[in-house]
C-alpha positions as CSV (number, residue, x, y, z in Angstrom):
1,X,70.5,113.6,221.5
2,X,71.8,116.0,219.0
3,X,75.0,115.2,216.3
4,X,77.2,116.5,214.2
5,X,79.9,114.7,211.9
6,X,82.9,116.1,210.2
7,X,84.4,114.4,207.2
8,X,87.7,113.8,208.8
9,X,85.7,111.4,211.3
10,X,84.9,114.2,214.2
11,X,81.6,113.5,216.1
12,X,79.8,115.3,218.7
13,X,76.1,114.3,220.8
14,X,74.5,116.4,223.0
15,X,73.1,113.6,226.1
16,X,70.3,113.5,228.0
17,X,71.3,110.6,230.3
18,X,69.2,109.2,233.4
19,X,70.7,107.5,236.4
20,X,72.7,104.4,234.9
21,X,75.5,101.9,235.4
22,X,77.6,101.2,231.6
23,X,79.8,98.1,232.0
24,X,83.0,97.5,230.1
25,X,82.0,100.3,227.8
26,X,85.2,100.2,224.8
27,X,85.1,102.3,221.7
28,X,87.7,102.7,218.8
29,X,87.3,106.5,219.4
30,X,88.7,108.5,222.1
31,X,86.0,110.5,223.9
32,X,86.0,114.0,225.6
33,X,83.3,114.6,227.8
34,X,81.6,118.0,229.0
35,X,79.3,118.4,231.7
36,X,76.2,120.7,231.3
37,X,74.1,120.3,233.7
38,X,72.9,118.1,236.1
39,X,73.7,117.6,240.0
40,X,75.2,114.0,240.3
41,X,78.4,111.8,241.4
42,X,79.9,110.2,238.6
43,X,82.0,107.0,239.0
44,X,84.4,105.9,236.8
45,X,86.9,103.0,236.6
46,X,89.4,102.8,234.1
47,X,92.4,100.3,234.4
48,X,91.3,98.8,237.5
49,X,90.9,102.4,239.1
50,X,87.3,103.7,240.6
51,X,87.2,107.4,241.4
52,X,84.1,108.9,242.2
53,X,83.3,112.8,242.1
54,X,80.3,115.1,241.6
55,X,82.0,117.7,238.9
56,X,81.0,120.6,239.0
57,X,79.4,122.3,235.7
58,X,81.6,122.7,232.6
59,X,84.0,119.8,234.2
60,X,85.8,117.9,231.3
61,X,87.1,114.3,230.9
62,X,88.8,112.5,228.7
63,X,88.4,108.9,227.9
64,X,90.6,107.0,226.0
65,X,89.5,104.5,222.9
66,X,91.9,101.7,223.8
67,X,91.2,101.8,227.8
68,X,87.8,100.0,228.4
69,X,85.9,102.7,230.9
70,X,82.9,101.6,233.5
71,X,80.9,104.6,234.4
72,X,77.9,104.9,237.1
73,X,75.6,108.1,237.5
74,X,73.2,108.2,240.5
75,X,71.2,111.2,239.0
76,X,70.1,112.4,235.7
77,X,72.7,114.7,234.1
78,X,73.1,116.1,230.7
79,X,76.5,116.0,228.2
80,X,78.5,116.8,225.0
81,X,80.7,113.8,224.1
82,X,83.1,114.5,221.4
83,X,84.4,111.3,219.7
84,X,88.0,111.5,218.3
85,X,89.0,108.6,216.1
86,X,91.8,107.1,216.7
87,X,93.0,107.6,213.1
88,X,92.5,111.3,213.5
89,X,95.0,111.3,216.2
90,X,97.5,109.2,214.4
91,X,97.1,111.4,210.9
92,X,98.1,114.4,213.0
93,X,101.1,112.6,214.6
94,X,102.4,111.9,211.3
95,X,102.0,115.3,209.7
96,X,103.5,117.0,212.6
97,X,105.7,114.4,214.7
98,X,106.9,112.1,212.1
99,X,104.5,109.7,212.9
100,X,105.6,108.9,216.7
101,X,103.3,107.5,218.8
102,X,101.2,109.7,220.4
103,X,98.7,109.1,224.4
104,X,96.5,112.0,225.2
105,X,96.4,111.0,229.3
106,X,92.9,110.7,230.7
107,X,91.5,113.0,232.8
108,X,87.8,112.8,235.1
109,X,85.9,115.8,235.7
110,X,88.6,118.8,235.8
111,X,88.9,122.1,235.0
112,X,89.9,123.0,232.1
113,X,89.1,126.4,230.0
114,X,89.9,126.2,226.8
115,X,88.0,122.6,226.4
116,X,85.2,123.9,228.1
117,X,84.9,126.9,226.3
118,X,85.5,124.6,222.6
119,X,82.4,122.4,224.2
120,X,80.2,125.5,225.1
121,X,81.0,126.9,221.7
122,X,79.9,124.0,220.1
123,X,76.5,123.8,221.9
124,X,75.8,127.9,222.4
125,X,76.8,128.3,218.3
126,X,74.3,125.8,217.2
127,X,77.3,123.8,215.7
128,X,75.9,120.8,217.6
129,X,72.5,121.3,215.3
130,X,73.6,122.3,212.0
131,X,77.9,122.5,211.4
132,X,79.1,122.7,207.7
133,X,82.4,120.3,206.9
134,X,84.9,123.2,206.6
135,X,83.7,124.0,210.0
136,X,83.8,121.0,211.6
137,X,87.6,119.5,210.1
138,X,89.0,122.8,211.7
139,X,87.5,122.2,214.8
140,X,89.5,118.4,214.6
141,X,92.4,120.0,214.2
142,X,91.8,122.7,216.8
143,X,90.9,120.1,219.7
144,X,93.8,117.5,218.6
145,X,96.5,120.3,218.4
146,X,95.3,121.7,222.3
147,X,95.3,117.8,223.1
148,X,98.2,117.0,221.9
149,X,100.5,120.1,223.7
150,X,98.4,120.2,227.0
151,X,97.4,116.4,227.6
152,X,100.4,114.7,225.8
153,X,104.4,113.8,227.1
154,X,104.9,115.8,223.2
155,X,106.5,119.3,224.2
156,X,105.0,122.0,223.9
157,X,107.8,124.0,222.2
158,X,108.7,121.0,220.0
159,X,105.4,120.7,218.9
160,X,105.0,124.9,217.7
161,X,108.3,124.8,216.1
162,X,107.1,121.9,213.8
163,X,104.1,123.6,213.3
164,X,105.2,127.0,212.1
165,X,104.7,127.7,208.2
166,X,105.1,130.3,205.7
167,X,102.3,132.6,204.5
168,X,100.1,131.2,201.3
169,X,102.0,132.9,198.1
170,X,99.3,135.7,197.0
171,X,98.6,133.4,193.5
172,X,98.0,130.5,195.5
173,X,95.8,132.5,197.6
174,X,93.7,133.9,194.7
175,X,93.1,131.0,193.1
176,X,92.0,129.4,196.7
177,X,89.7,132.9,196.6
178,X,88.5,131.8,193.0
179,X,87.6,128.5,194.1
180,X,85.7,129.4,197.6
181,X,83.8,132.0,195.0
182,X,82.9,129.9,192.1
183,X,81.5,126.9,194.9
184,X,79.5,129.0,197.4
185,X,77.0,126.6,197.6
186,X,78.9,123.6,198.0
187,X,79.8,122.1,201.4
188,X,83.6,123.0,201.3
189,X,86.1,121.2,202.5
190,X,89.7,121.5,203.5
191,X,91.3,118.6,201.5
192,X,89.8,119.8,199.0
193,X,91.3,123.6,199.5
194,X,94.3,122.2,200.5
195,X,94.9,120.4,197.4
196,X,94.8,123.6,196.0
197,X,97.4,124.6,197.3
198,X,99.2,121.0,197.4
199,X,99.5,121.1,200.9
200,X,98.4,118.8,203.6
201,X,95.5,120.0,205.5
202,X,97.2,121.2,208.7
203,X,100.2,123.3,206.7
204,X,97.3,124.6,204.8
205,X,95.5,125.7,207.7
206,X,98.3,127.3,209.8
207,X,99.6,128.8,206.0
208,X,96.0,130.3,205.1
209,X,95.7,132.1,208.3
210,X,99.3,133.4,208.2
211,X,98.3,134.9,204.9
212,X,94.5,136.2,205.8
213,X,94.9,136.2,209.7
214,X,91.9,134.4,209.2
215,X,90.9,130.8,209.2
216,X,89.7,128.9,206.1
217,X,86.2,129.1,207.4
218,X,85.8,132.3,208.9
219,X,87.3,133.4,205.7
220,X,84.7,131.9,203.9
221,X,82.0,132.3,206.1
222,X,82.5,135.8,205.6
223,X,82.7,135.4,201.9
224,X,79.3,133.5,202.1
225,X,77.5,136.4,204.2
226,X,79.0,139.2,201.8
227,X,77.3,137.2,198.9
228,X,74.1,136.9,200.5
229,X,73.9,140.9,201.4
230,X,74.4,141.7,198.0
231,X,71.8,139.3,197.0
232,X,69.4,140.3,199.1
233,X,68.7,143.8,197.6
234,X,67.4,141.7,194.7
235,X,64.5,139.8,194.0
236,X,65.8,136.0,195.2
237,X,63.6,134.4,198.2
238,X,65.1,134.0,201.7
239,X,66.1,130.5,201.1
240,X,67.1,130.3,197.2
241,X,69.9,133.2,199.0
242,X,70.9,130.9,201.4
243,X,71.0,127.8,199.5
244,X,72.7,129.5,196.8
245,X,75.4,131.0,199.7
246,X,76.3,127.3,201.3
247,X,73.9,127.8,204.1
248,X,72.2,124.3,205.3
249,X,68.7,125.8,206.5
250,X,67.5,129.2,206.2
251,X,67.7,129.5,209.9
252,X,71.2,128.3,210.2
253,X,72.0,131.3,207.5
254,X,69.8,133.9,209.6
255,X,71.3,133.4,212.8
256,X,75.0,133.8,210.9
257,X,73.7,137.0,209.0
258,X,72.4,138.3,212.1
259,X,76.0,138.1,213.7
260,X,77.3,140.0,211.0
261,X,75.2,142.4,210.1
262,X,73.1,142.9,213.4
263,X,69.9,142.5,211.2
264,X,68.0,139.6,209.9
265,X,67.9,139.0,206.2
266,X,64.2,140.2,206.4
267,X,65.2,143.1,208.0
268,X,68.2,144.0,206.3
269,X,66.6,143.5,202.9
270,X,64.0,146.0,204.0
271,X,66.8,148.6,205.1
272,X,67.6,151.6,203.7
């Protein structure tokens, strides 16, 4: 098993899971499931249903917190579960549907692209091994948004008109710029950007990227990765750089650099 854990309550595990039979399984968070691999038919019962299927590789489901679920598997397979508090989900209907209640229906081993592309990303990205908070709130409010207008009775059209926003002003901008500077090496957050800017986290979001057409952590991701080029022509070791640049491991902040830059930081401190 392998997790990560945002600060807005967003958790992910990468499973290894043999044959098995879970009873009466109930959990406060909502989970969405990806498969990976693994050849096996799946059963699931949830209120007082029992399908059974064999989905095929990069099936999703969705499971949700207040429906107790029974699952059977009569091979090994291997997953990403995504846990989405239920408090997540009820934060973003209040910011953006004035707090009406809100079902994401469940679903059992479909096909669905974009989820299955945001689980692959996680896993093929390493985000499952080593995910920095800015990264991970983002991705909350990425997945609940898709949830929300694909999986909901919310319109779609109602849901985009609420969620349209002006641009950042350019001096709240800068002094979001000044802050992201002066903090490289902390783990960033966006409450604490989007206090900034005295907004709430999703209007930040949607208003940063209207302004940069980038997201707050690609923005500063980028940031981070211009930093660490310029300090690598200089005597710093490997790791102090990316330490210093808000990088958790020094392998985490090659495999970023090397996206970049198409060069490790050995390499590219070595180049002409």
């Amino acid at each position: 098993m392998f997790l990560i854990e945002g600060a807005g309550g967003l958790f992910a595990a990468k499973w290894r899971v043999p044959p098995h039979r879970v009873e009466n399984l109930w959990a406060p968070d909502h989970v969405l499931g990806y498969r990976v691999s693994g050849i096996a038919t799946i059963g699931r019962k949830c209120r007082g249903v029992m399908q059974r299927k064999v989905p095929p590789i990069g099936a999703v489901s969705f499971s949700p917190g207040y429906c107790p679920t029974e699952w059977t598997s009569d091979a090994p397979i291997e997953a990403i579960h995504v846990y989405i508090p239920a408090a997540a989900l009820r934060a973003f209907a209040e910011a953006h549907l004035d707090g009406a209640a809100v079902e994401i229906r469940d679903f059992f081993g479909i096909a669905e692209p974009w989820l299955a592309a945001y689980c692959d990303f996680l896993d093929t990205h390493g985000a499952l091994y080593d995910a920095d908070t800015l990264f991970l709130e983002h991705t909350q409010h990425l997945l609940l948004r898709h949830l929300v207008r694909r999986h909901s009775s919310v319109s779609p059209c109602a849901l985009e008109t609420r969620l349209r926003v002006q641009p950042l002003r350019p001096s709240v901008l800068r002094r979001v710029e000044s802050y992201l500077d002066a903090n490289m090496s902390a783990d960033l957050s966006l409450h604490t950007l989007a206090g900034l800017a005295h907004l709430s986290v999703d209007h930040f979001v949607r208003a940063f990227r209207g302004a940069t057409g980038k997201t707050p952590h690609r923005f500063a991701l980028e940031r981070r990765l211009e930093r660490a080029a310029a300090l690598l022509k200089g005597p710093a070791t490997i790791m102090q750089i990316a330490r210093e640049c808000g990088f958790r491991s020094p392998a985490h902040f090659s495999v970023r650099f090397h996206a970049r830059f198409g060069l490790t930081p050995s390499q590219y401190r070595h180049s002409p």
